[in-house]
KOLROPA-335733 format. One record per residue (C-alpha): residue number from 0; x, y negated, z negated. Coordinates in steps of 0.001 Angstrom, whole numbers, padded with zeros to 6 digits. Layout:
(NUM,(X,Y,Z)) ...
// end
This chain:
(0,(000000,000000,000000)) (1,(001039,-003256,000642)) (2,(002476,-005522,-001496)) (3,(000172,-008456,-003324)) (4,(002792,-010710,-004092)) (5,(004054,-013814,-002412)) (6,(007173,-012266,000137)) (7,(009144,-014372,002165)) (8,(008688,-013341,005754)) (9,(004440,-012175,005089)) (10,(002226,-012575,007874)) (11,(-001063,-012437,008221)) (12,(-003665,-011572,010963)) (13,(-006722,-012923,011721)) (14,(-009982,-012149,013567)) (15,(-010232,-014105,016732)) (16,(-012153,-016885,016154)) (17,(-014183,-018880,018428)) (18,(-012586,-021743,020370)) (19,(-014330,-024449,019204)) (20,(-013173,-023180,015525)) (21,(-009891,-024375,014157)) (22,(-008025,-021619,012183)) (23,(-007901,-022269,008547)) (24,(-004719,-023250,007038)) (25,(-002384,-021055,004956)) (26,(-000497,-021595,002295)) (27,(-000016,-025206,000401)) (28,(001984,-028476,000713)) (29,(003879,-027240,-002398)) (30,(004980,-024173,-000249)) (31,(005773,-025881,002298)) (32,(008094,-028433,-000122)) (33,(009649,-025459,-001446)) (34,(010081,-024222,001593)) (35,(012299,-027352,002793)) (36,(014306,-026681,-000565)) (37,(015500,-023458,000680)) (38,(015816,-023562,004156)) (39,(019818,-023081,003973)) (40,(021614,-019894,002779)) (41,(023452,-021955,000067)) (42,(019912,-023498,-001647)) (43,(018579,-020017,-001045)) (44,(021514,-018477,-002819)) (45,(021509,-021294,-005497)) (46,(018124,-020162,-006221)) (47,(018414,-016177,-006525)) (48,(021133,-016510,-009000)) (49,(020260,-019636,-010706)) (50,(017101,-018872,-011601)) (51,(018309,-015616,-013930)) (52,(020512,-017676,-015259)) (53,(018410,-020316,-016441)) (54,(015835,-018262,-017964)) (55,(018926,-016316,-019897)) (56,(020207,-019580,-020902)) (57,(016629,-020893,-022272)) (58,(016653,-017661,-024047)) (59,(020238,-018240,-025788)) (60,(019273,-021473,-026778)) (61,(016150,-020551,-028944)) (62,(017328,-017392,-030261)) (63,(021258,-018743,-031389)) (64,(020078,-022395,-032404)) (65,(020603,-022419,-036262)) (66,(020172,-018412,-036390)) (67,(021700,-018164,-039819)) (68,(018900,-019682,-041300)) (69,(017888,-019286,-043908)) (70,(021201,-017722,-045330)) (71,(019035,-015126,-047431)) (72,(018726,-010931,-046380)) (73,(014813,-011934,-044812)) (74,(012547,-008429,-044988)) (75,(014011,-005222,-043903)) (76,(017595,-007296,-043657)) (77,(017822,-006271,-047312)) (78,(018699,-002448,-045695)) (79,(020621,-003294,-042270)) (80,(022936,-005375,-042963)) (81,(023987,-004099,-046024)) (82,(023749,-000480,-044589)) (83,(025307,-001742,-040978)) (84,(028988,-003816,-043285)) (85,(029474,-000433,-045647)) (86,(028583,001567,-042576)) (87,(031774,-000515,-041071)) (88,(033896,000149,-043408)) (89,(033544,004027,-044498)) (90,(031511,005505,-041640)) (91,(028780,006265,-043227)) (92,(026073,003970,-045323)) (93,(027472,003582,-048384)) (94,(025814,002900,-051816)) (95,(024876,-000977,-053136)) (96,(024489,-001947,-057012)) (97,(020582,-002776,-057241)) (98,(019953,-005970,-056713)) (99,(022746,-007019,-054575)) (100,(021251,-009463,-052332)) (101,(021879,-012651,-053723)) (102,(025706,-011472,-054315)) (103,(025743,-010679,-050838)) (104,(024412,-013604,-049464)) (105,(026715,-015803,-052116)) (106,(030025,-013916,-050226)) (107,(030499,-010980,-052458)) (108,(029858,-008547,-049811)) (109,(032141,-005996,-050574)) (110,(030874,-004260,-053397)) (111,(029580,-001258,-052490)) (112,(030694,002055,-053533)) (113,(031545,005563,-051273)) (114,(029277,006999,-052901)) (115,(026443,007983,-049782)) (116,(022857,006180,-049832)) (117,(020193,008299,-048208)) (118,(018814,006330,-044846)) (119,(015853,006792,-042819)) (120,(017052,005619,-039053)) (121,(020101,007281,-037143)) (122,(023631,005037,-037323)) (123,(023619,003074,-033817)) (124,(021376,000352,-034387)) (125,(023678,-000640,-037412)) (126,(026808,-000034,-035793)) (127,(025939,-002717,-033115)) (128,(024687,-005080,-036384)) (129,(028032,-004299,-038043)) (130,(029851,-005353,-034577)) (131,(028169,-009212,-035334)) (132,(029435,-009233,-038542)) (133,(032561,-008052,-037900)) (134,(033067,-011133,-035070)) (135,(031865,-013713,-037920)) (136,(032804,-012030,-041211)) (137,(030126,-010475,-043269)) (138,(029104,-013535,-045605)) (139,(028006,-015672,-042736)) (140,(024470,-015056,-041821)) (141,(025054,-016039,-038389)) (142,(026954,-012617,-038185)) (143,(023970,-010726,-040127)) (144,(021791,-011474,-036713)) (145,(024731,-012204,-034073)) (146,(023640,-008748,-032346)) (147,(020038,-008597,-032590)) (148,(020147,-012441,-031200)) (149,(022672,-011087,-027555)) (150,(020062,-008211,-027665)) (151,(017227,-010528,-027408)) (152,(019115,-012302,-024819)) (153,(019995,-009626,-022238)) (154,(016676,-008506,-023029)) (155,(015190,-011589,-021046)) (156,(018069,-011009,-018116)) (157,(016790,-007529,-017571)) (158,(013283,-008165,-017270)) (159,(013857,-010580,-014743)) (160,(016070,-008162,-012935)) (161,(013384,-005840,-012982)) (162,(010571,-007790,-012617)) (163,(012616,-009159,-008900)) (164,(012413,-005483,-008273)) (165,(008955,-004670,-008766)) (166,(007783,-007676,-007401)) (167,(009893,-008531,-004696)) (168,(009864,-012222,-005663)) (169,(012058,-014236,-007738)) (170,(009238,-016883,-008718)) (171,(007253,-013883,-010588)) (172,(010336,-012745,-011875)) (173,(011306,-016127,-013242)) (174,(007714,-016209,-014989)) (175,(007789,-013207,-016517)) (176,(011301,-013868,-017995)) (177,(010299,-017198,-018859)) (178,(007531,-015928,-020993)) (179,(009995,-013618,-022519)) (180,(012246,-015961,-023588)) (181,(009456,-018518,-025320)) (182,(007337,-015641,-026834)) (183,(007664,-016095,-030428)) (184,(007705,-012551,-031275)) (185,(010257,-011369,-028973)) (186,(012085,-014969,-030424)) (187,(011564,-014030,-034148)) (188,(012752,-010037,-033586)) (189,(015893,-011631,-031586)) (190,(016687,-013744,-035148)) (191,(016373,-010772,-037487)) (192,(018934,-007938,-038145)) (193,(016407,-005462,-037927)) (194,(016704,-002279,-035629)) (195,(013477,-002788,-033748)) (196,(015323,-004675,-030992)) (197,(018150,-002655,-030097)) (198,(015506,000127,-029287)) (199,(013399,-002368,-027123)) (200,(016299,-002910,-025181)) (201,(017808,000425,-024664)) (202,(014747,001554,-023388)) (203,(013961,-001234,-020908)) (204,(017306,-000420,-019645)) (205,(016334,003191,-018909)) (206,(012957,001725,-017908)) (207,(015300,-000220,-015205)) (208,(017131,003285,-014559)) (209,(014099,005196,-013690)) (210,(013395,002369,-011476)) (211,(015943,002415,-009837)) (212,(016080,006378,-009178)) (213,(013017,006284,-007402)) (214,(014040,004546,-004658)) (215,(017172,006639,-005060)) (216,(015976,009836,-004932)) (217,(012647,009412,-002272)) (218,(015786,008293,000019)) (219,(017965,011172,000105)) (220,(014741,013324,-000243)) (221,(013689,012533,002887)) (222,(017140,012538,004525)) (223,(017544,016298,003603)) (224,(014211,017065,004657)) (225,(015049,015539,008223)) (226,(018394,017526,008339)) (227,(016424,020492,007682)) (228,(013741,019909,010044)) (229,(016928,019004,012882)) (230,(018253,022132,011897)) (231,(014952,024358,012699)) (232,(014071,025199,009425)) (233,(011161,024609,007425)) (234,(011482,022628,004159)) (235,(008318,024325,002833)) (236,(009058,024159,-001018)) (237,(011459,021189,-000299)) (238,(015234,020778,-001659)) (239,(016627,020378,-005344)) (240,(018246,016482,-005685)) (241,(021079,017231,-008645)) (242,(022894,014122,-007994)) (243,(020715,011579,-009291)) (244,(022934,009088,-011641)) (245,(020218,006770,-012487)) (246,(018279,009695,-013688)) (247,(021168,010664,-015795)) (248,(021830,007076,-017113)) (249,(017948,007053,-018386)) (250,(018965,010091,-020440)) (251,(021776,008550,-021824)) (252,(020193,005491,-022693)) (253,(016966,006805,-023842)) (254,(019371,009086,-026530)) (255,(021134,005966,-027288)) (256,(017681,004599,-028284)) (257,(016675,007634,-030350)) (258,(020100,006925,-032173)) (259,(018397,003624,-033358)) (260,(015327,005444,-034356)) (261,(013687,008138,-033557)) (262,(010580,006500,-031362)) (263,(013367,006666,-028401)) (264,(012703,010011,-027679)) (265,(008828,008933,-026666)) (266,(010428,006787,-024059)) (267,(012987,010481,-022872)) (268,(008984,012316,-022911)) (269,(007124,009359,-020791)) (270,(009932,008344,-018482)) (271,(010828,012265,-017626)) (272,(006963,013330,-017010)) (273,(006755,010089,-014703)) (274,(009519,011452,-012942)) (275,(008229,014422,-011979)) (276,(005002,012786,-011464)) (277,(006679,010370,-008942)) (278,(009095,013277,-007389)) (279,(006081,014962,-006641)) (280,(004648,012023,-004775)) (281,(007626,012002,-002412)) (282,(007599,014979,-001555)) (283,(003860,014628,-000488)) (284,(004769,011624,001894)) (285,(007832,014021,002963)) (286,(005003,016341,004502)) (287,(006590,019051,002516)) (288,(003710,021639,002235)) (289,(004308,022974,-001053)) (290,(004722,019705,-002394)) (291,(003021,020214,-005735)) (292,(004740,023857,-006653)) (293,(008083,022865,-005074)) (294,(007927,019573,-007473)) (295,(007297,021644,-010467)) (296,(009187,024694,-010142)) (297,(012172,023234,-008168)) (298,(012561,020101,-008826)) (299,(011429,019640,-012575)) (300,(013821,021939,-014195)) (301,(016698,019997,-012318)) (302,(014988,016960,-014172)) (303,(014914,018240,-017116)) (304,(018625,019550,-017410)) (305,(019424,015756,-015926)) (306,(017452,014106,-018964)) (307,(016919,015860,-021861)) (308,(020305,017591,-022537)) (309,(021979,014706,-021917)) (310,(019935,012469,-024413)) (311,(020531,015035,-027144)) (312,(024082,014866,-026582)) (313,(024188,010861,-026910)) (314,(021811,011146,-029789)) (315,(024603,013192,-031151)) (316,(027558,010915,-030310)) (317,(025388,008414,-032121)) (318,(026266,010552,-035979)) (319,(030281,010400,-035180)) (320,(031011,008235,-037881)) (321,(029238,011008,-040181)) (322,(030557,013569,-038453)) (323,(034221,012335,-038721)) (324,(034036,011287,-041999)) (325,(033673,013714,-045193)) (326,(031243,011418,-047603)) (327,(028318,011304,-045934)) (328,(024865,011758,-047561)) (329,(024212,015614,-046939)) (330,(027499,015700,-045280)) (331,(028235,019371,-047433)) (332,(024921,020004,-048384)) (333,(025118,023653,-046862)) (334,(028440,024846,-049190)) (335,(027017,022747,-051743)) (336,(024075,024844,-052732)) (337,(025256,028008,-050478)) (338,(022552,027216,-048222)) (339,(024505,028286,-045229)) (340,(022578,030185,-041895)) (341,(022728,033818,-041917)) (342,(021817,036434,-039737)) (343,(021899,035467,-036019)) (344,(022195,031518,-036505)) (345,(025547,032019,-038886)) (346,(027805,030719,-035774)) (347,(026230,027841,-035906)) (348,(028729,025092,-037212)) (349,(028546,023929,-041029)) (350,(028733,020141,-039885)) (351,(025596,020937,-037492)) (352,(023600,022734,-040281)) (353,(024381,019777,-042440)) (354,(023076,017530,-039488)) (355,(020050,019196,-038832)) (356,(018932,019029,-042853)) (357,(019645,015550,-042582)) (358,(017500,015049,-039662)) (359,(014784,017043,-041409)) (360,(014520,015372,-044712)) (361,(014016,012126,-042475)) (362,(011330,013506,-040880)) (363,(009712,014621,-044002)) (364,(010374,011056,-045349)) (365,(009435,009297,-042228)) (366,(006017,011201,-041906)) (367,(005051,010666,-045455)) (368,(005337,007098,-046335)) (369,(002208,005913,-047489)) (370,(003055,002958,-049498)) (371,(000949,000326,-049774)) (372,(002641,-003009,-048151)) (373,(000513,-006103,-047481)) (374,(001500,-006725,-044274)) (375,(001209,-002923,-042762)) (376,(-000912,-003319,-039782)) (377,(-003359,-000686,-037805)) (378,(-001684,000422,-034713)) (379,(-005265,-000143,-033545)) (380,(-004862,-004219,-033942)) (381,(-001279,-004318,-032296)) (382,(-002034,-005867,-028748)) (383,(-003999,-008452,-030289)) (384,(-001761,-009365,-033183)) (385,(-004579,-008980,-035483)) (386,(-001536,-008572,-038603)) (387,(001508,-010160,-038174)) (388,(004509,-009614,-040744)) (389,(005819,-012347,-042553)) (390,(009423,-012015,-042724)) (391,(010480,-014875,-045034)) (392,(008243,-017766,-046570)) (393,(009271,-020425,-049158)) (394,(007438,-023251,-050430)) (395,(008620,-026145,-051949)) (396,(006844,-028855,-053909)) (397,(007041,-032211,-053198)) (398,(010697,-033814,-053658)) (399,(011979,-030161,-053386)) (400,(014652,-028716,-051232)) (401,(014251,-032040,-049375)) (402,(010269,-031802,-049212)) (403,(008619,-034875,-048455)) (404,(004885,-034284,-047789)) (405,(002637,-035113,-050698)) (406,(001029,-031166,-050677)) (407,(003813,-029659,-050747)) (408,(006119,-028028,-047741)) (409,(006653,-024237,-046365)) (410,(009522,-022432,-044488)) (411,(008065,-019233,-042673)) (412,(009341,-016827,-040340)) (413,(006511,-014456,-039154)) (414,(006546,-012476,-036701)) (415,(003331,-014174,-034605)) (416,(003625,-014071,-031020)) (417,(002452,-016922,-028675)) (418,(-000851,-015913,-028847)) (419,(-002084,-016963,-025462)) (420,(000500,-014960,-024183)) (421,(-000336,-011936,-026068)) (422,(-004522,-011988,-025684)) (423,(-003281,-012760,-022054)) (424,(-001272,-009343,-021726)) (425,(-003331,-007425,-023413)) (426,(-006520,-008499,-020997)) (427,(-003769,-007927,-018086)) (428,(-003030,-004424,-019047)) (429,(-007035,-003564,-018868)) (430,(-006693,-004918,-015590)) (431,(-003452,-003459,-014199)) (432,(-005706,000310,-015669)) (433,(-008133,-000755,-013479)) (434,(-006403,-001927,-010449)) (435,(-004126,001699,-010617)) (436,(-006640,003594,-010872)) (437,(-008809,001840,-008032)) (438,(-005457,000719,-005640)) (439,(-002890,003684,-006830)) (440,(-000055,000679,-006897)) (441,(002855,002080,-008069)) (442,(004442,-001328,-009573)) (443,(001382,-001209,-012274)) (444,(001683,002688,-012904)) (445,(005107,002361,-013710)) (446,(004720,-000498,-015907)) (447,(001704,001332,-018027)) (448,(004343,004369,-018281)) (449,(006516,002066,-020095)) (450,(003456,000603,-021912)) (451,(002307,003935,-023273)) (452,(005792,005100,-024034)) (453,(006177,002230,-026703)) (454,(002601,002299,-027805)) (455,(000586,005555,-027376)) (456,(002721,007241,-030436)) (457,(002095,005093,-032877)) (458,(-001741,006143,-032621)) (459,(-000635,009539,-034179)) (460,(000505,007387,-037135)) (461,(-002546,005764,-038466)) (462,(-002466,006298,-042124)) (463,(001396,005670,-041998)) (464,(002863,002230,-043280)) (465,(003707,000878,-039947)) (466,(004093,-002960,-038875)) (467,(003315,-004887,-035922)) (468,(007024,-005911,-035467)) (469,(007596,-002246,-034064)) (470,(005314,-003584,-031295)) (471,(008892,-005540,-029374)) (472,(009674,-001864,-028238)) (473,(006769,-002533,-025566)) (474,(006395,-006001,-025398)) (475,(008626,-006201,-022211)) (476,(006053,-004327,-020222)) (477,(003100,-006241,-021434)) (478,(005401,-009148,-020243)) (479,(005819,-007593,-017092)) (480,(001919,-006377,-016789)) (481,(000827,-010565,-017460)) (482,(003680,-011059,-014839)) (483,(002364,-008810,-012231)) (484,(-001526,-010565,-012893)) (485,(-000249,-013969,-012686)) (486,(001150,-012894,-009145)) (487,(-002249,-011653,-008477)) (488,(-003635,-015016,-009778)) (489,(-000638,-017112,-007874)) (490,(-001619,-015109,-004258)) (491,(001190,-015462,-001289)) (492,(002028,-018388,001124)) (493,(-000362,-016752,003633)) (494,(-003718,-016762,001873)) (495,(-006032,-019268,002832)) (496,(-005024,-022942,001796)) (497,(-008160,-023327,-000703)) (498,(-006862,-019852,-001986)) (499,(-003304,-020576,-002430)) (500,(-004365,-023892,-004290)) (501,(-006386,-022916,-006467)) (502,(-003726,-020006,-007328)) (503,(-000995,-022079,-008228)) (504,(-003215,-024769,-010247)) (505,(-004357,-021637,-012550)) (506,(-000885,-020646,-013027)) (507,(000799,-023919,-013373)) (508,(-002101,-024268,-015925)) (509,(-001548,-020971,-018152)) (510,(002195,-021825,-018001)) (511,(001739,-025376,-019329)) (512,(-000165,-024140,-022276)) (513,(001666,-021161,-023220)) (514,(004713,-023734,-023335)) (515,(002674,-026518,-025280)) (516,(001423,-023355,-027645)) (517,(005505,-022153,-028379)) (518,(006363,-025279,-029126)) (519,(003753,-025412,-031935)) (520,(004121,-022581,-033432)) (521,(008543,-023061,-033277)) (522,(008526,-023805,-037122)) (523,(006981,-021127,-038125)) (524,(009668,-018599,-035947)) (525,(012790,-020153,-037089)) (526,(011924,-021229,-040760)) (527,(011796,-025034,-040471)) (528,(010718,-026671,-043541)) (529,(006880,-028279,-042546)) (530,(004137,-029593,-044522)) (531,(002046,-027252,-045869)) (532,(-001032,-028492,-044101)) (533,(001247,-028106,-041106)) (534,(001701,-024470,-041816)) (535,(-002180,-023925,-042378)) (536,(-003156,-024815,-038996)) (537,(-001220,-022265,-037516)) (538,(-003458,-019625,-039569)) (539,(-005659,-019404,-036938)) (540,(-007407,-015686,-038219)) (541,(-007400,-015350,-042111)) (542,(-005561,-012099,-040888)) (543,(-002570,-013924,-040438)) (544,(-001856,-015432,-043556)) 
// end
């Protein structure tokens, strides 16, 4: 099916019309402006790469501007950061003295012991924190969120890389990295040292991976099933593609992912069925008869040994510094209590049958936390934002901490995306179901697989304490689903001129507001000291507060 977004190069054709009728125009003035902008390779070039780069920079700008503020451990900090400097230094997480925040954040940030703490995520995602703090040293709070921040970053940088390949348009792709880059909650996650946004961003990159292997592999699918066909013979169950490296990097990344937590392997399951789903679309449109068996039988084991295996192993490769290192929590459990494997599993390694108890007892703690917290939030709610978390909030009274307002003043950092943005997406995803299952576009069935990969889990969690920050694992598809609407919206230079108007005064509309709406709500992402009253107004459900 074609494409419905604005290409350079689109015709279109139209009925013949009677003489006396003129044709209607196409496009708008403001195409035809832009198109003077660009009409030389150097503009046009000027344009492809400066437009990444200035949606990157906006980006950098609002997630480094005064990032170590507040210089207190804000929410789940409290375990990173600590966990991520004493995982630095010994390999594993070490032990802290209870409450050792405030000598942390006062520059006493060396005093935990070897003795091992028991932690609930795998080691990466505090390995890259630890990397931050090791650039700044550990008592600046800069350093605490350096990583998260260049994560948030890149994130932005990739979505417009692969919302240019979706699309085929670098306006859409400038949008949707543009609303990236000013959504608070992707802001906010990029100015925390929690975990939640190293996974969102090792998964878009295998997101971009399993992209990019389509292409890959429907290309030299149907160049072996010409060769065959040249040669006389009959591709009926069609060929087995091994070499398929962006395949192989999806696995890689999506076990890197896992090795932040665990909710990477959903993204290994969703990505690897849509493979197969996809592989068995090409070899339809190869004309290869057995298309449906020869995807299944043939090609999906070749899949599987591409993927899965090789996630596991960079899962693995994730645990070195536990596995290298003799103080680990369970790191001797087995001779400890002479708890060893016997009968045919008594090859098996002691540091693996250490491992896999680890892994176990965070299962069984992961599964069963059902504490209480105020700001846990239904799964249910998510795309609507219905319970935001607060990470930090102060209040001063008047002629406090510099507070000037008569009511008093607050400092909040809560993690409340734009919502226009966010009731946006989540009406654009209803669409983007609709328009797959009606239109069979691939662009929207790919970003849904994303979509469900980050979100469909967390349904079989319910009654678990679970937050709406774990949402920024799947916000870059919901970015990408209001991105491929707004295209919809927008139209292409050929549609009828009352059309294309009335396309781009809707969009330059939405974009305007969602801008105007950021900048409101600013204080409240970066904990900027307002007027109470100030903060209030942003309440805008009494689920928020």
């Amino acid at each position: 099916m074609s494409s419905p977004y604005p290409l350079a190069g689109d015709t279109v054709s139209s009925a013949p019309t009677a003489a006396h009728v003129a044709p209607e125009r196409t496009g708008s003035r403001l195409d035809d402006w832009w198109a003077r902008v660009l009409r030389t390779p150097l503009r046009l070039k000027l344009w492809y790469w400066g437009a990444p780069l200035g949606v990157t920079l906006l980006a950098a700008i609002l997630r480094l501007w005064d990032l170590g503020s507040p210089h207190v451990l804000v929410f789940d900090e409290t375990f990173y950061v600590k966990d991520a400097w004493s995982l630095f230094h010994l390999g594993y997480e070490g032990s802290w003295p209870d409450k050792a925040d405030q000598s942390f954040a006062a520059g006493n940030t060396d005093i935990f012991s070897s003795a091992p703490s028991f932690v609930a995520h795998p080691p990466l995602g505090k390995w890259i924190i630890a990397l931050g703090m090791a650039a700044t040293g550990a008592g600046n709070s800069f350093g605490w969120r350096l990583s998260t921040a260049i994560v948030g970053i890149l994130a932005v940088l990739v979505v417009f890389l692969i919302a240019r390949m979706l699309f085929r348009s670098t306006i859409l792709a400038t949008i949707a990295g543009f609303l990236l880059a000013i959504d608070g909650h992707a802001i906010v996650m990029s100015r925390v040292a929690l975990l939640d946004n190293i996974v969102m961003f090792f998964a878009l990159l295998a997101f971009g991976c399993v992209l990019l292997d389509r292409r890959w592999h429907a290309t030299r699918l149907a160049a072996r099933v010409a060769a065959e066909r040249s040669a006389g013979r009959d591709p009926a169950w069609g060929p087995v593609i091994w070499w398929r490296p962006w395949l192989i990097s999806a696995g890689i990344l999506t076990g890197l992912c896992a090795g932040v937590k665990w909710s990477g392997f959903y993204f290994l399951a969703f990505f690897a069925v849509y493979t197969v789903i996809v592989d068995l679309v090409a070899r339809r449109r190869a004309g290869i008869a057995f298309y449906i068996s020869g995807a299944i039988l043939k090609q999906a084991p070749a899949t599987f040994v591409l993927m899965v295996p090789i996630a596991f192993a960079s899962y693995l490769a994730t645990w070195t510094g536990w596995l290298v290192t003799t103080g680990g929590y369970y790191r001797d459990w087995a001779e400890s209590v002479h708890a060893q494997w016997t009968g045919g599993l008594a090859w098996v390694p002691l540091w693996f049958q250490n491992l896999w108890h680890y892994q176990s007892e965070m299962y069984g703690y992961s599964i069963n936390l059902h504490v209480p917290h105020p700001y846990q939030a239904n799964p249910l709610t998510w795309l609507l934002m219905i319970r935001p978390t607060s990470m930090y909030y102060t209040g001063n009274a008047y002629g406090q901490a510099g507070c000037t307002a008569p009511g008093g003043c607050s400092a909040a950092i809560t993690s409340l995306g734009n919502p226009i943005i966010w009731w946006a997406a989540a009406a654009a995803v209803l669409y983007l179901v609709y328009r797959l299952a009606r239109y069979r576009e691939w662009q929207y069935g790919l970003i849904l697989t994303g979509l469900a990969a980050g979100y469909l889990p967390w349904l079989l969690y319910i009654n678990r304490t679970i937050f709406q920050f774990y949402s920024i694992a799947f916000e870059p598809y919901l970015i990408l689903g209001l991105a491929a609407v707004v295209g919809i919206v927008l139209g292409r230079r050929t549609d009828p001129e009352h059309r294309r108007r009335r396309g781009i005064a809707w969009t330059a509309v939405f974009l305007a507001v969602v801008t105007a709406v950021s900048v409101f709500f600013w204080p409240l992402w970066t904990a900027q000291q307002v007027p109470f009253w100030y903060w209030q107004i942003h309440m805008w459900l009494p689920s928020w507060v």
